[in-house]
N, C-alpha and C positions, 0 to 999 in steps of 0.2 A: 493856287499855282500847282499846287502837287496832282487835283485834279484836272486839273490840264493837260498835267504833262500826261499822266495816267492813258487820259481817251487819243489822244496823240498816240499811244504807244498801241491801245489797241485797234487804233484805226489800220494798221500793219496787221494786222492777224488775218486778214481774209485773204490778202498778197498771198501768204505762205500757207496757209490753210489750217492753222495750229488752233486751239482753245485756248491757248494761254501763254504765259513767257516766265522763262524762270530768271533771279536777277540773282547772284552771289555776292558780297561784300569783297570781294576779293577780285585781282587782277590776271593778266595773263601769266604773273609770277607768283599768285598765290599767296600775295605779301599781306600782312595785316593791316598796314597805313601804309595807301597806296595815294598818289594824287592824284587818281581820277578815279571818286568814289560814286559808281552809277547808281548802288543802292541807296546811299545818301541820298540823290538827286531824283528818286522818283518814289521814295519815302520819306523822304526827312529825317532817317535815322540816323544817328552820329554814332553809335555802337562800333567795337571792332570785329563784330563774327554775326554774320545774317542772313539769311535769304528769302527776297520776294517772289511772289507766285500771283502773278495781274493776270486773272481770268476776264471772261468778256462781263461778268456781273460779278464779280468777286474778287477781292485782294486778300491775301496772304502774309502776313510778317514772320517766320520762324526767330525765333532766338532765344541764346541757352538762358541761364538764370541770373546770370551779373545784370541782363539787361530789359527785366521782365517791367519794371516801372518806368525806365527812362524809355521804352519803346512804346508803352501806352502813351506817355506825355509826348511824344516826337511823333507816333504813327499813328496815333488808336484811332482817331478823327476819320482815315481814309482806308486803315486795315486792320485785319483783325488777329489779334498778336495771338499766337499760339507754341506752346515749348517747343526748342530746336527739334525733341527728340520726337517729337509726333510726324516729321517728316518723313521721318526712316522708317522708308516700308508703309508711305503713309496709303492712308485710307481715307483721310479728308476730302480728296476728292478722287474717283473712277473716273477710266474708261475717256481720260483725256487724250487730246494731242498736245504736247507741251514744245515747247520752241526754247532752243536754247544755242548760245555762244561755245562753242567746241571749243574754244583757246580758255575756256573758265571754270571748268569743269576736266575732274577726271571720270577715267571710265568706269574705276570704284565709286565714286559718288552716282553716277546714273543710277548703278546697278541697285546700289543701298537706297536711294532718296525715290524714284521714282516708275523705275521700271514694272513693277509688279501691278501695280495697278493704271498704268499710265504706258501711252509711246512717245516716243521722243523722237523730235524733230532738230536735226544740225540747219543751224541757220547760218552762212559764212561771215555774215557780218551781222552787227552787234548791235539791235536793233533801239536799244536808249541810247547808240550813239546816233542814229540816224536822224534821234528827235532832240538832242542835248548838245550845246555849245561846249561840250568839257573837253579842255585842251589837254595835250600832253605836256610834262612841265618843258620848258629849253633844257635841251639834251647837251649838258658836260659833259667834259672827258673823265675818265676816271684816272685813279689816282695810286701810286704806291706807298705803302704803312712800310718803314724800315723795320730793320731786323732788330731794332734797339726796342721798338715798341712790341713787334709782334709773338720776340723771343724764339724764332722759327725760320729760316727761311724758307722760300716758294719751292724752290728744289727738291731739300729737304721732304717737304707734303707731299709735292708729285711722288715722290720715291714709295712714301709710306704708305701710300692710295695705290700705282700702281703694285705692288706687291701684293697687298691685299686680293685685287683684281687677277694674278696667277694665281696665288693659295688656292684662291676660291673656284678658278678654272671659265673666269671673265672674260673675254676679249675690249670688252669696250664699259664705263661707265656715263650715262649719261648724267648732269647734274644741271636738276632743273630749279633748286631753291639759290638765289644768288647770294641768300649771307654764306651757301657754300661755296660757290665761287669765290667771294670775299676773301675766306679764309684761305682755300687753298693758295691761290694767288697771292695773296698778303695786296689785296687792291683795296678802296672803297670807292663811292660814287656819291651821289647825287639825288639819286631818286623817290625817294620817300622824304614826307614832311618831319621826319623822326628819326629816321635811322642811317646812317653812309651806307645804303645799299645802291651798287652797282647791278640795277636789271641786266640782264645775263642768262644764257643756257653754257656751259661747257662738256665737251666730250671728251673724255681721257682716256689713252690705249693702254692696253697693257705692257707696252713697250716704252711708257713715259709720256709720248703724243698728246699736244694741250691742243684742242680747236676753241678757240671762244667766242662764242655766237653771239654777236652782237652788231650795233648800227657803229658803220666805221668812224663818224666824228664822235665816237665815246670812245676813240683807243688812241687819239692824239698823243698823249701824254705819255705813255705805255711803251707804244713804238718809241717813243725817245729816249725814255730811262730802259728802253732796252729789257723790258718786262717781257715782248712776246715780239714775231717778227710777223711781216705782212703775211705771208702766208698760213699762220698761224687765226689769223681773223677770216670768222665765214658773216657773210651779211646773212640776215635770217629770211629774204628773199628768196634767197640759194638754197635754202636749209634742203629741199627733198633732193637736189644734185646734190650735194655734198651726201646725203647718207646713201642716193646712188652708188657713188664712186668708191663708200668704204667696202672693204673686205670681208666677206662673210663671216658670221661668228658669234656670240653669244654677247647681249650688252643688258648690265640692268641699269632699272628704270624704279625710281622712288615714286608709286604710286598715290602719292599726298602730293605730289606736286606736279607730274607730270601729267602734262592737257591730254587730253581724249584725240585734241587735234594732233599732236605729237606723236603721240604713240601710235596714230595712224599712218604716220611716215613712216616710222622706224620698222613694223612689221611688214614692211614691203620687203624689204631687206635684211633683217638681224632677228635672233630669235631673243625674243624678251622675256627675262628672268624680273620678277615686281618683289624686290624688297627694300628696307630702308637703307637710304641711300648713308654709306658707312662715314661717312661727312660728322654725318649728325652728332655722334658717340663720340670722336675723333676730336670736334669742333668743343663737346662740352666741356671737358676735361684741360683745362688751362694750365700752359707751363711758368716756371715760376715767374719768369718776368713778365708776363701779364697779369699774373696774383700780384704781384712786386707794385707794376702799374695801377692796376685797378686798388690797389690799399693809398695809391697816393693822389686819385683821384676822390677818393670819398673822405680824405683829408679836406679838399678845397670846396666840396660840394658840404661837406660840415659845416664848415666853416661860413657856408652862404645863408642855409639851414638851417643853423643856430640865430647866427645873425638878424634871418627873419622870423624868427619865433618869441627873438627877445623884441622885435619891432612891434610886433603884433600885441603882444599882452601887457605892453607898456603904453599902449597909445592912452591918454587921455580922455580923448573923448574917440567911442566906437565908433567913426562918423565913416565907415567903409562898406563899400560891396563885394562880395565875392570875387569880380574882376578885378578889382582893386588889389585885393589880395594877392591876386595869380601873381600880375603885372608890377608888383613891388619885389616880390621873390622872383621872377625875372629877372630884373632890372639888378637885384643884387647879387646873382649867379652872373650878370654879364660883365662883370665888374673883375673879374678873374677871367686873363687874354685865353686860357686856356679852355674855357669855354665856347661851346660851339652853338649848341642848341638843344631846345626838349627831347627828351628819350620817348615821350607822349604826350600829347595834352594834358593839360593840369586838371586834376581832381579836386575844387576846392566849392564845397558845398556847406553850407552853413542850416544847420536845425534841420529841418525836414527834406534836403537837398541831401546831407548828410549820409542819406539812407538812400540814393541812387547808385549804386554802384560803381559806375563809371559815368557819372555825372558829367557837362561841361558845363561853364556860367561863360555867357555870353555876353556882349554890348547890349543888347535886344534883350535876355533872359538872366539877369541876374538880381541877388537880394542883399539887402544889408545883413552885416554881422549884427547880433543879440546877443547882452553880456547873459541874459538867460539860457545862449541855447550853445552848444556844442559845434565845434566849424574843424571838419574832415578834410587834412590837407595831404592830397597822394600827387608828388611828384618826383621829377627825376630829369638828368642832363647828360647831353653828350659832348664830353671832353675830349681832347687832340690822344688820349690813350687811356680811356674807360668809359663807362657807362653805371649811371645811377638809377637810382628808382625808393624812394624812399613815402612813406605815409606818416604822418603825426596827426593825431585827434588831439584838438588845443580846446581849453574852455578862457572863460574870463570872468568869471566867478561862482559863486557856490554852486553845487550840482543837488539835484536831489542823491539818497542813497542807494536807490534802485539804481540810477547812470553811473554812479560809481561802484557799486558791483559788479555790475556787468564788463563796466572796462575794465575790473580788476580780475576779472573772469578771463577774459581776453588776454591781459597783458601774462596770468598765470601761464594760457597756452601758448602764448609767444615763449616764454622764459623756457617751456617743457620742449618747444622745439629749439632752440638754440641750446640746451644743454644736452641732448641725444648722443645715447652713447653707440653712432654707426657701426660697430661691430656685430650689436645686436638688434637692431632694428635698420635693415640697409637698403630697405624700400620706403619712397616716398608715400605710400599704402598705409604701411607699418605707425610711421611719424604723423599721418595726419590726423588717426587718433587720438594721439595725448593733445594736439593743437583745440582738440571739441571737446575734450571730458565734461573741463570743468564746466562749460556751456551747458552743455547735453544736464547734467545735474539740475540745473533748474528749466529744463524742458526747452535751451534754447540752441540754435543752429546757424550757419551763414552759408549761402549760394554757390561761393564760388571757393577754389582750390585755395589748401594753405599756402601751398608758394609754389614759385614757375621757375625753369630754367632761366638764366640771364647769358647775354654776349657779352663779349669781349671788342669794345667799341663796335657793336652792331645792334641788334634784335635786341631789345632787353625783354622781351618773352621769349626764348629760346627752349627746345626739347632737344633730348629725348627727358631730360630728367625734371622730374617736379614733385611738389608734397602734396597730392592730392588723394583722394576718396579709392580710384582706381588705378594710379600709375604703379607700375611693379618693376619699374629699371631700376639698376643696383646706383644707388649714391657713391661716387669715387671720389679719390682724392684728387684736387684740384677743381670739382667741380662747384658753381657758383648758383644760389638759390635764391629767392626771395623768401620770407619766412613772415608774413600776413595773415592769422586770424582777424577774425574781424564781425560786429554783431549790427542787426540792422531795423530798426524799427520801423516799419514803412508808417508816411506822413511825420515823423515823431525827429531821429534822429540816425546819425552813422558813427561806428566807431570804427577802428582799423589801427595797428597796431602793426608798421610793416618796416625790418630789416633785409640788405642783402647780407649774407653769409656765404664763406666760402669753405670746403672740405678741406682740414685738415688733421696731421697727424699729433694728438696730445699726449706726449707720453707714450704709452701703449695702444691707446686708444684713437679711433677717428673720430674726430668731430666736426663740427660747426664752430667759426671763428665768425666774430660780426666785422663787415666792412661799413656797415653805415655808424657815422657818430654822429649825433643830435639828442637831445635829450628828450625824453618821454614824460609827458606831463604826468607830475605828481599828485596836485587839486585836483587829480581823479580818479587816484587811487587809495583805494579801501586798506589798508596796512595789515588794517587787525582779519583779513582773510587771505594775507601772505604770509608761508611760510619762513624760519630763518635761512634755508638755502634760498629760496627767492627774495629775500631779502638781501642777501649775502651777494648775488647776482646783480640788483638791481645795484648795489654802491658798486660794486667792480668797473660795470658799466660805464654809470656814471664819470667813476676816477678814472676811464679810458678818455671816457668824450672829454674831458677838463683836461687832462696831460696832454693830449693830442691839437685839441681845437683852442684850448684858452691864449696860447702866443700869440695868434691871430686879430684876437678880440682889444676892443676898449675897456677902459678899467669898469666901467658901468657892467658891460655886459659880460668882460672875467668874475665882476662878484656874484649877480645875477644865477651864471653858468654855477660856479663854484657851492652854490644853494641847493642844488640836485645832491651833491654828496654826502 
């Protein structure tokens, strides 16, 4: 199928006269999990960050390192998988004509990914649509988050954006990522399989002035609670009248999100200033009643978590698959009215599955649980006022000692990042050090970043802030992180070790507070190579998750629970 669709696509190349077509994983909003994933469809890759390069005798897969083994098992067949980073300023191939979607693409990314040794061709329409049935989902109206959830109101924001927007001596903000819409607005939507994102551009003046760019049966609901008034909505048909009509003046433009298409409008008329769009910073930093919210959503999401961990290592007979697995812990997160839906697809990989990254088990691709092998569980849920995301590595009986060092190695580096004393160490840079020490000591390493920004009922990979290798934003207070080491045996196994945490103040000091409560398997940790402060750690924890989550529980699974202590 894939090579069908493939010569399909390059039977179009001579139309336009290009060598090739480039595909991105991402949409005209730039969103992570979009519902219409063209890269999926004309490679098979299920990954969240990618891009195809279908020459007339050649394909292409880029992708960064979460997703080096699941794109060989999903692509390797039709393409030849090569690191994200070999793209940038690539040399793999010369002296092309490449073809690409201008609504998919910024003008930073041409510049970086293939200018140098390649030209590039704007093609208007989007040429795996022309050969793909993929629909766009039914377009809902969007929606208003009250002031009890958001802790904010919409006014409020406008105010603090445009102000900012004077300071800085802005006439106009263009805002092209819609979880910042989202926020600003205090709206959500519909459009992603994962997240309440309301697809959306917005324009905001320096004098307060909201446009919101969008398809008019997605502001039914809006105009009625009296969110925005008719003339307030531009159809994005209109979009180069409308930046006609505005008044000359300076507008910035977040260059990570804004299309090449766009910003070809805008300089007809406004002189564009490319920095990050002040959303971003603004959005990470949570006020208390969304720390308030979000602490009484990973109550319930505990609560589902535990539940399934105690189902799991209690079964009888292992007579499950992978799927099985997902769609039990499903089924018992839906059992709370307050649940909505996945924050992402579930990660639930068993032995050698384990070790894909971001793995999915399928109808079609899934294996039994093995009480000999290790089964990697990373999910998460969207609640009516938080967002989760949580990882447990479960066994179901004895481990060798090498498996249990390693994760006691891991679970070290977890302990090292949730005791961090942010005062002194206030980059994610800083921190994701002590997350590797203990690894790095015996020669071992993992792929991907300690931990990612999180939303607040949105994105749960949100920036600017994260624990990784090269992030150097300052960690604040209020803001919410994932905190994930993690070790990976390719063929072998996966281990992962992941809380959300949010910044707060201890005492004197800032730290890290844990929002996730579920317990973290013991049968896998090594004791005699934990310290008494990680030891001292590990019970605190524990006597959190049991005061918090045991009300909830049956007497079975209060004693069970109560066993961690």
């Amino acid at each position: 199928m894939i090579k069908k669709r493939i010569s399909k696509l390059r039977s179009k190349f001579i139309k336009y006269g290009i060598d090739g077509y480039v595909i991105p994983k991402n949409d005209e909003f730039f969103s992570e999990y979009s519902n219409k994933d063209r890269l999926k469809f004309i490679s098979n890759f299920t990954g969240s960050a990618g891009y195809a390069v279908i020459l007339k005798n050649r394909n292409y897969l880029f992708v960064d390192g979460r997703y080096t083994i699941q794109s060989k098992i999903e692509s390797g067949k039709h393409f030849k998988i090569l690191d994200y980073f070999r793209i940038i300023n690539t040399s793999v191939f010369k002296n092309l004509n490449l073809g690409i979607d201008p609504t998919l693409f910024t003008s930073k990314q041409i510049k970086n990914f293939f200018l140098k040794n390649n030209k590039i061709t704007i093609i208007k329409e989007n040429l795996v649509d022309k050969i793909s049935k993929i629909q766009n989902k039914k377009k809902s109206s969007f929606y208003s988050i009250d002031k009890s959830i958001a802790g904010e109101s919409h006014h409020k924001k406008v105010s603090r954006v445009s102000s900012f927007l004077k300071r800085n001596k802005y006439d106009y903000l263009f805002i092209t990522a819609p979880e910042n819409v989202a926020w600003l607005l205090n709206i959500r939507g519909y459009d992603s399989p994962t997240s309440p994102i309301p697809n959306s551009n917005l324009l905001l003046t320096k004098e307060k002035h909201v446009f919101l760019i969008v398809e008019k049966n997605k502001t039914t609901k809006l105009l009625k609670e009296k969110k925005l008034k008719q003339n307030q909505i531009v159809d994005p048909r209109y979009i180069l009248d409308f930046f006609k009509k505005l008044k000359k003046g300076n507008i910035l433009i977040d260059e990570k999100t804004c299309s090449l298409y766009l910003e070809k409008l805008i300089e007809k008329k406004l002189k564009i200033t490319k920095k990050e769009d002040p959303i971003y910073i603004l959005k990470s930093i949570k006020n208390n009643i969304e720390i308030k919210n979000m602490i009484n959503t990973h109550v319930i999401d505990g609560v589902a978590l535990t539940k399934f961990i105690y189902w799991i290592k209690n079964l009888k007979k292992l007579n499950i698959t992978e799927v099985d697995a997902q769609n039990k812990l499903e089924k018992i997160r839906r059992m709370n009215s307050k649940y909505l839906f996945p924050s992402f697809n579930t990660i639930a990989g068993s032995g050698k599955n384990g070790a894909i990254v971001h793995y999915r088990a399928t109808k079609n691709n899934t294996k039994l649980l093995k009480r000999n092998e290790i089964f990697l569980c990373d999910s998460g849920g969207q609640y009516r006022f938080g967002t989760t995301d949580v990882t447990r590595t479960i066994c179901f009986g004895n481990q060798n000692k090498n498996i249990k060092n390693i994760f006691t190695n891991v679970l070290k580096g977890h302990i090292a990042v949730a005791q961090t004393d942010l005062n002194k160490k206030k980059t994610g840079k800083l921190i994701d050090k002590d997350a590797r020490k203990f690894l790095k000591k015996d020669h071992l390493d993992y792929s991907h970043g300690t931990g990612h920004g999180v939303g607040f009922f949105l994105n749960v990979h949100e920036g600017p802030q994260a624990i990784s290798k090269s992030n150097s934003v300052k960690i604040q207070k209020g803001m919410i992180l994932s905190n994930e080491p993690g070790y990976y045996k390719k063929d072998k196994f996966g281990i992962r070790i992941e809380n959300l945490v949010y910044v707060k103040k201890i005492g004197r000091k800032l730290g890290f507070e844990n929002l996730t409560l579920a317990p973290i398997e013991k049968e896998l940790i090594n004791f005699n190579l934990l310290t008494k402060q990680e030891k001292n750690y590990l019970f605190n924890y524990h006597l959190k998750v049991y005061s918090k989550i045991s009300p909830f529980l049956n007497r079975n699974e209060k004693k069970w629970l109560a066993s961690f202590i």
